[in-house]
C-alpha positions in Angstrom: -165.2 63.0 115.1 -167.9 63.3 112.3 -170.0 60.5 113.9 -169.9 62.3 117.5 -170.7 65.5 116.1 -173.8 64.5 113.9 -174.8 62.6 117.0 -174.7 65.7 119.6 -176.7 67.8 116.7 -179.1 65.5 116.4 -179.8 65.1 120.1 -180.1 68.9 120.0 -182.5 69.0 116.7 -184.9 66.6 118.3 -184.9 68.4 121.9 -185.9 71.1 119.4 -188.0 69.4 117.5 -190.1 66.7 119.6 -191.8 69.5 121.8 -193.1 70.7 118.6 -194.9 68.4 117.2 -196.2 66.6 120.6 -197.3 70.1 122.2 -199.4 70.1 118.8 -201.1 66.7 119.4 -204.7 66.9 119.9 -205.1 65.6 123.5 -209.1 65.1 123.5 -208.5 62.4 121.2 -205.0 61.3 121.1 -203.9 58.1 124.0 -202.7 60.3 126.7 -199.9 57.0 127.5 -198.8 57.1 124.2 -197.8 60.5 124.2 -196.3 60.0 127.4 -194.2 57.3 126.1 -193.2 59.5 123.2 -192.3 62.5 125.8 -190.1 59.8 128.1 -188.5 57.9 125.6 -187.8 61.3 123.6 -186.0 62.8 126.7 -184.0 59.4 127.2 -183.2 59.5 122.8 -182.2 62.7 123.5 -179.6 62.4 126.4 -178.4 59.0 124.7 -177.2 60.1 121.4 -175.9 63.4 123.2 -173.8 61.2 125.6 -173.0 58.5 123.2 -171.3 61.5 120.8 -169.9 62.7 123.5 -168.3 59.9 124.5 -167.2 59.4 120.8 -165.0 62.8 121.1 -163.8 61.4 124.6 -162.2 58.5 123.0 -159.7 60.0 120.4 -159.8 58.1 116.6 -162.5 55.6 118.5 -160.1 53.7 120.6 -160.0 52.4 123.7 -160.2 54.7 127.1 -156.4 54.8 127.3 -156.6 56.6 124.5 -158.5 59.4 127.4 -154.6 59.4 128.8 -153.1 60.1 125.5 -155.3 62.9 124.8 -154.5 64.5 129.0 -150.8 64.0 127.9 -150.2 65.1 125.2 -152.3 68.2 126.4 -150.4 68.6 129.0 -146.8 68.3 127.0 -147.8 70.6 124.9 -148.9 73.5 127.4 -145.6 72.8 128.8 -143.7 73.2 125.8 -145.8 76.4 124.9 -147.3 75.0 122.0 -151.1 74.5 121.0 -152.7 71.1 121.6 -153.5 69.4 118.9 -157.8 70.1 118.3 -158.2 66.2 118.9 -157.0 66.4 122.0 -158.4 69.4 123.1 -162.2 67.7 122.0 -161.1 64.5 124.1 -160.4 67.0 127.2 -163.5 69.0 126.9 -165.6 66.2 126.4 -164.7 64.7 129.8 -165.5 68.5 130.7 -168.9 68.2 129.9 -169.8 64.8 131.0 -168.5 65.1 134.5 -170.1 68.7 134.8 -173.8 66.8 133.9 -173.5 64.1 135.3 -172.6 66.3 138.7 -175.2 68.3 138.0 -177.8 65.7 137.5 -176.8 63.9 140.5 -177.1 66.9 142.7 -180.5 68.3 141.5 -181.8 64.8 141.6 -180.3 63.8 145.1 -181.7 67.5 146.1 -185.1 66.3 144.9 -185.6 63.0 146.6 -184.2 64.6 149.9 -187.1 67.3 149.4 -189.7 65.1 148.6 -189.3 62.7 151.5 -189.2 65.1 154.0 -192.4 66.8 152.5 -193.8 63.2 152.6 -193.0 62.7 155.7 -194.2 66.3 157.1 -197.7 65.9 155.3 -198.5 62.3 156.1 -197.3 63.1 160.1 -199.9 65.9 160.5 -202.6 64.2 157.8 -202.4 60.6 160.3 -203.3 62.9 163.4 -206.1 64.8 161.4 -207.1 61.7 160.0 -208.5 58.0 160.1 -207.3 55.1 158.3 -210.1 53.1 155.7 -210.0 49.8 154.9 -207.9 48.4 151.6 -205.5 48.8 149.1 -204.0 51.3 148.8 -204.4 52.9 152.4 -206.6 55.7 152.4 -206.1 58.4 155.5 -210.4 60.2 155.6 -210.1 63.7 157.2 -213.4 64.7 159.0 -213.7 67.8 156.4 -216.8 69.0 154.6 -215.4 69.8 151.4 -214.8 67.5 148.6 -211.2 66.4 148.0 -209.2 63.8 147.2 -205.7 63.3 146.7 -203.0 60.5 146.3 -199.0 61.2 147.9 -196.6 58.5 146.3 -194.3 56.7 148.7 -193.6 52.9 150.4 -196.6 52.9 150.5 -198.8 55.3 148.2 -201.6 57.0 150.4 -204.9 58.3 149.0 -206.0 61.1 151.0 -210.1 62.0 151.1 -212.8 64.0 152.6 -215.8 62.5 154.0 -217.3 65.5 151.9 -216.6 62.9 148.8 -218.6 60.9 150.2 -221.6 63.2 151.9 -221.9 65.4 148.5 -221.3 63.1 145.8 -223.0 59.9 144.4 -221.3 56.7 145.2 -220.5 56.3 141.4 -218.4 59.7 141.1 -216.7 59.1 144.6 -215.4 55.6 144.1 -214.6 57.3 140.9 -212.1 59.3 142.3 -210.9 56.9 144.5 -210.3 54.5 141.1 -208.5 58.0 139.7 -206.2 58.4 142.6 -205.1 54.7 143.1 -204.5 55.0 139.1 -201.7 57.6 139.9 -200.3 55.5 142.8 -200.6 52.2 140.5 -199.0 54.2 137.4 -196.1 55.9 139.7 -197.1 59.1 137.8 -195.6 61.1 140.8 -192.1 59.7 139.5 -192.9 60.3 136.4 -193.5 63.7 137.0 -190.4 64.2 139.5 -188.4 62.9 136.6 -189.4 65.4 134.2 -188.5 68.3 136.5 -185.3 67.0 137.7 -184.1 66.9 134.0 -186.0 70.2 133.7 -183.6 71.5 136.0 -180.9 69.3 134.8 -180.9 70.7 131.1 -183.2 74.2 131.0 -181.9 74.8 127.7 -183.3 72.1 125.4 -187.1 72.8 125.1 -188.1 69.1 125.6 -186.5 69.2 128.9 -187.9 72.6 129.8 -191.7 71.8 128.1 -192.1 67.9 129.3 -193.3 68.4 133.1 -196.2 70.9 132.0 -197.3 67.8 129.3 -196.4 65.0 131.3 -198.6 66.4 134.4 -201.1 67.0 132.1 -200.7 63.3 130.1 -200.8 61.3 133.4 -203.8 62.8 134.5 -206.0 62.2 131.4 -204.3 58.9 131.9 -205.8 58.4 135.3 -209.1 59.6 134.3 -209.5 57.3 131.3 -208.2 54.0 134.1 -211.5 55.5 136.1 -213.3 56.3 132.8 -213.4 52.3 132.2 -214.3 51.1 135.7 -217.1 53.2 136.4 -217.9 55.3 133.3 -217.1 58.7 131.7 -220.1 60.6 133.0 -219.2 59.5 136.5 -215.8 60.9 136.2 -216.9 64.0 134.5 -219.6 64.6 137.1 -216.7 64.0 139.7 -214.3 66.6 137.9 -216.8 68.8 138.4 -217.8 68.1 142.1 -214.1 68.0 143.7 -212.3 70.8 144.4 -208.6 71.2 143.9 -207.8 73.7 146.6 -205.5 72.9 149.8 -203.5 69.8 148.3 -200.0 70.1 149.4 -196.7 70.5 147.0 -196.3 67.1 145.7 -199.6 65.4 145.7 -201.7 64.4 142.2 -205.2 65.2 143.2 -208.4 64.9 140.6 -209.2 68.2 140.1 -205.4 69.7 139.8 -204.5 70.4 136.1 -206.3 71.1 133.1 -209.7 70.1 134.1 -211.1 72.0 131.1 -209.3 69.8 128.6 -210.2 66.5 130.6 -213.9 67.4 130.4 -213.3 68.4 126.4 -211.6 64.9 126.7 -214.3 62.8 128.7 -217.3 64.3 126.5 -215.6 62.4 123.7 -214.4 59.4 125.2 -214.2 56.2 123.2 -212.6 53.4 124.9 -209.6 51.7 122.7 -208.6 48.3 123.0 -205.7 47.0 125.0 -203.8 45.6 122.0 -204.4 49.0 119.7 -203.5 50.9 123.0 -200.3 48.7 123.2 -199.2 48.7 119.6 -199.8 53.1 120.0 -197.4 53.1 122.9 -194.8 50.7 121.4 -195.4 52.7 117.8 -194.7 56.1 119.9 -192.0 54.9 121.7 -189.9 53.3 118.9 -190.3 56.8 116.8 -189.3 58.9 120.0 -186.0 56.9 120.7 -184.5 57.0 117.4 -185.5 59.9 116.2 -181.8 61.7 117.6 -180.0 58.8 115.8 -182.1 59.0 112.7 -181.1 62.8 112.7 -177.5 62.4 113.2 -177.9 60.0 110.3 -179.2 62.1 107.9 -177.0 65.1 108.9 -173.8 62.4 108.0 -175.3 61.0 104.8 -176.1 64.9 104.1 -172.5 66.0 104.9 -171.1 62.4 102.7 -173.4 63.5 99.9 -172.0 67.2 99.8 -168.3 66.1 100.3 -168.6 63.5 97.5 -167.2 65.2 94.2 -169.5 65.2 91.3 -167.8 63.9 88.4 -168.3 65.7 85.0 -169.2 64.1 81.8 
């Protein structure tokens, strides 16, 4: 019972925690995919130490899942014998509670999300394929006979880049295959996923700040992740010159487009871009990663070896 409880606090001291610390990053010079590791793997820390401590006061005195059958008994026997149930009992019973109602919940919102996103899919790319012509390569790009600059990328089987020949007619070849290279970064990354994700658990959990605070970050992180892929195939100053070329009105709910979220940070960004390694960019990611996982269990841990350190008596001399 101890163990289960330390481990749902924890989960709820890093879901307070986490958002704190990574909304205070500095994003002009931090890796964008290492904090967007640390934001993913926090939220998955997070719901595994909740769910493995729940599961703990599911199964009684840690024994097996009969014991689940025991605990609906003898709940039961004692309603009918108008007596109280006995409070492990009553944990075991309210713990199934709680997992069925999220898991219920999660499955809903998230089946309610993928139905909405396919049939927006579906909606955009039907009228974008009459509007527009198909170019050559990988991934398929639709080009709409349209003056202004645009460009945008809608995730699916398969990803489709969708551009103006105003990228083409206003910009210099540079910048424009440079947002081509950004767009096919967010297809190549599944950054629409990504971002999906985040709000389904947004939905899923509103009241644990990561949940609530990771789709704002996460949009943001995979788009300074996209621009530093383009960054190192055609240059900073061609992305930055594209940033500021493109416009970001008239994409449609769904789609990652260049110029969509915080372009004044990606400029900040680009003006002081240095291009790491792969290996440091790696060993960042894994680094972040590890830290954001454990950091629920490490919590739990300390709150037990807190709560054994106050129980202990302290002998006198």
């Amino acid at each position: 019972m101890i163990v289960a409880v330390a481990l749902v606090v924890g989960a709820l001291v890093a879901g307070w925690l986490v958002p704190r610390v990574l909304t205070h990053a500095d994003l002009r010079h931090r890796d964008p995919r290492a904090l967007l590791s640390a934001w993913l793997l926090s939220m998955s820390g997070v719901l595994l130490a909740g769910t493995v401590g729940i599961l703990l006061l599911f199964i009684p005195e840690h024994g097996t899942a009969g014991s689940l059958a025991t605990a609906l008994n003898g709940c039961w026997t004692a309603l009918q014998h108008g007596t109280s149930p006995k409070l492990e009992e009553l944990g075991g019973v309210a713990s199934v509670i709680m997992l069925l109602a999220g898991a219920i919940r999660l499955a809903v919102v998230g089946l309610g999300e993928i139905r909405r996103v396919r049939r927006t899919r579906r909606d955009h790319l039907a009228l974008l394929r009459l509007a527009g012509r198909a170019g050559a390569g990988r991934p398929r790009t639709l080009w709409l006979a349209h003056d202004e600059p645009m460009a945008f990328s809608i995730a699916g089987r398969p990803g489709v880049i969708v551009a103006t020949d105003g990228l083409t007619r206003h910009l210099p070849s540079a910048c424009a295959a440079a947002v081509l290279a950004h767009e096919q970064a967010h297809l190549r990354g599944h950054h629409h996923l990504l971002v999906g994700l985040a709000e389904v658990l947004r939905r899923t959990v509103p009241f644990v700040p990561l949940f609530r605070q990771a789709p704002t970050a996460i949009r943001d992180l995979v788009e300074l992740s996209a621009d530093e892929a383009a960054a190192r195939r055609h240059g900073p100053a061609a992305v930055r010159a594209a940033l500021l070329g493109v416009t970001g009105h008239g994409v449609p709910d769904g789609a990652l487009a260049i110029a969509g979220d915080a372009v004044a940070l990606r400029l900040a960004r680009l003006d002081r871009w240095n291009e790491s390694g792969s290996a440091r960019r790696a060993l960042a990611c894994g680094a972040a990663g590890i830290v954001a996982t454990t950091l629920p269990f490490v919590t739990g841990g300390a709150l037990l070896l807190t709560a054994a350190i106050a129980a202990c008596p302290i002998g006198v001399q």
